[in-house]
C-alpha positions, 0 to 999 in steps of 0.5 A, spaced: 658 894 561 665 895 564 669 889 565 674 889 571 678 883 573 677 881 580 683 880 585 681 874 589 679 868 586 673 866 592 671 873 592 668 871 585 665 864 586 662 867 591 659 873 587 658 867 581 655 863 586 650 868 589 648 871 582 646 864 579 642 863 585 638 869 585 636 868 578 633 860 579 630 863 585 627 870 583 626 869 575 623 863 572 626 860 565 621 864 561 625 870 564 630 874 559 634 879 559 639 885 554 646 883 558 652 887 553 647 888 548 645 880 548 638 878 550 640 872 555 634 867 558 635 865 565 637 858 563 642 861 559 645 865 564 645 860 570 649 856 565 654 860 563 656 862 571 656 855 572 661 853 566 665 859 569 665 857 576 667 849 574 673 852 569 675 856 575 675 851 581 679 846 575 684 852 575 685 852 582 685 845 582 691 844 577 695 850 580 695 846 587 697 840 584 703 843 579 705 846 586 705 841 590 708 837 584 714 842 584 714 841 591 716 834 590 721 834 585 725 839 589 724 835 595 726 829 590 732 832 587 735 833 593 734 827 596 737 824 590 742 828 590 744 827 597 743 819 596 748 820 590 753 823 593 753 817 599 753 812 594 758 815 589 763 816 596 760 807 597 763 805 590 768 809 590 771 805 597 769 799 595 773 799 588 778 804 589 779 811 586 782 808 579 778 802 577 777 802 571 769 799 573 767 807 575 764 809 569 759 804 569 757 807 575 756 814 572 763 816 576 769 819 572 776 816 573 781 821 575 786 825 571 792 822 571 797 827 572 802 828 566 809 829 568 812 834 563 818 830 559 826 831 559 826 836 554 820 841 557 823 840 564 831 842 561 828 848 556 823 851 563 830 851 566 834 855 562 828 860 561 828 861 568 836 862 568 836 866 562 830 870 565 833 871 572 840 873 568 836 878 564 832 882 570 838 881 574 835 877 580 838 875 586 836 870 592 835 873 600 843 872 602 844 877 596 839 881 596 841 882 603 847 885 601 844 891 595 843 897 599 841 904 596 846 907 599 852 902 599 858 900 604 864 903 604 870 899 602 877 899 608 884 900 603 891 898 606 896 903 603 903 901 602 909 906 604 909 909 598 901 911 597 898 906 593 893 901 596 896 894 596 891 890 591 888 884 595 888 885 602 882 888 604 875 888 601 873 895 597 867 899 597 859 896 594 857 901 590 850 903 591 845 898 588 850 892 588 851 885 593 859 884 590 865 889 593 870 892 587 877 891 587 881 897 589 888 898 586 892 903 584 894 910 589 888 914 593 887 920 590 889 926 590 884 930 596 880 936 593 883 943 594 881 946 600 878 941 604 884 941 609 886 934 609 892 936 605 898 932 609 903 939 612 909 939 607 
């Protein structure tokens, strides 16, 4: 005998029903038969559908129950959840956020924020400086003044050639925010390059 397993549910206790009927109506108790290779009398079959038909209804039964319990709790859980919420919010205002009562309400107290002490503050310092040092940063106004390019620098020269220290700012080199100090005479023009003064 081939067995299958059937989709629907009621589709079976309607065959179980239909099939136990037939048999109390048409054959009588005297009745046997060879089902898979067992003889089985009428009484014997009626009954084994009907146990069949009883153990599927009480499945059905507790599946509905189970997923009507899980409907509950989820619904419980949110309520209580929710309730919490509103209660922790009601201790917490009438007792005030630090009391030292909270935690008999299941209610953590807050972290008290640690203050580093002297030492770390004046070691966190220096590493600052020394990094700052090290990677050559500098603040806005001194970034500002970096170009890639550079500024060129304005030389007062004296009578007898030579730039007179001091008076005027010289060049920022490419990469640089602070001028160089100039001294000493301009140099001589390149050959060629026709700002030779005419002898």
């Amino acid at each position: 005998m081939s067995r299958s397993t059937p989709r629907n549910t009621l589709s079976i206790l309607s065959r179980i029903d239909a099939m136990s009927k037939g048999f109390q109506k048409d054959f009588t108790p005297a009745n046997s038969f060879l089902v898979d290779g067992t003889s089985l009398t009428q009484p014997v079959i009626v009954s084994r559908l009907s146990g069949y038909e009883k153990t599927i209804e009480a499945a059905d039964g507790a599946k509905a129950a189970w997923q009507a319990a899980v409907a509950a709790k989820r619904e419980a859980t949110a309520a209580a959840d929710a309730l919490l919420r509103e209660l922790t919010a009601v201790v917490r205002s009438t007792l005030g956020k630090g009391n030292p009562q909270l935690p008999d309400f299941g209610i953590a107290l807050p972290k008290a924020r640690q203050k580093p002490d002297a030492e770390t503050t004046a070691v966190a310092v220096g590493k600052r400086r020394d990094t700052r040092g090290v990677r050559g940063t500098k603040g806005k106004q001194q970034a500002l003044a970096i170009t890639t390019a550079g500024k060129p620098g304005v030389a007062l020269v004296g009578p007898d050639g030579k730039i007179v220290p001091g008076l005027l700012r010289g060049p920022i080199p490419p990469g640089q925010g602070e001028p160089v100090e100039v001294s000493g005479a301009l140099p001589a023009p390149a050959s060629g390059s026709g700002n030779t003064p005419a002898k």
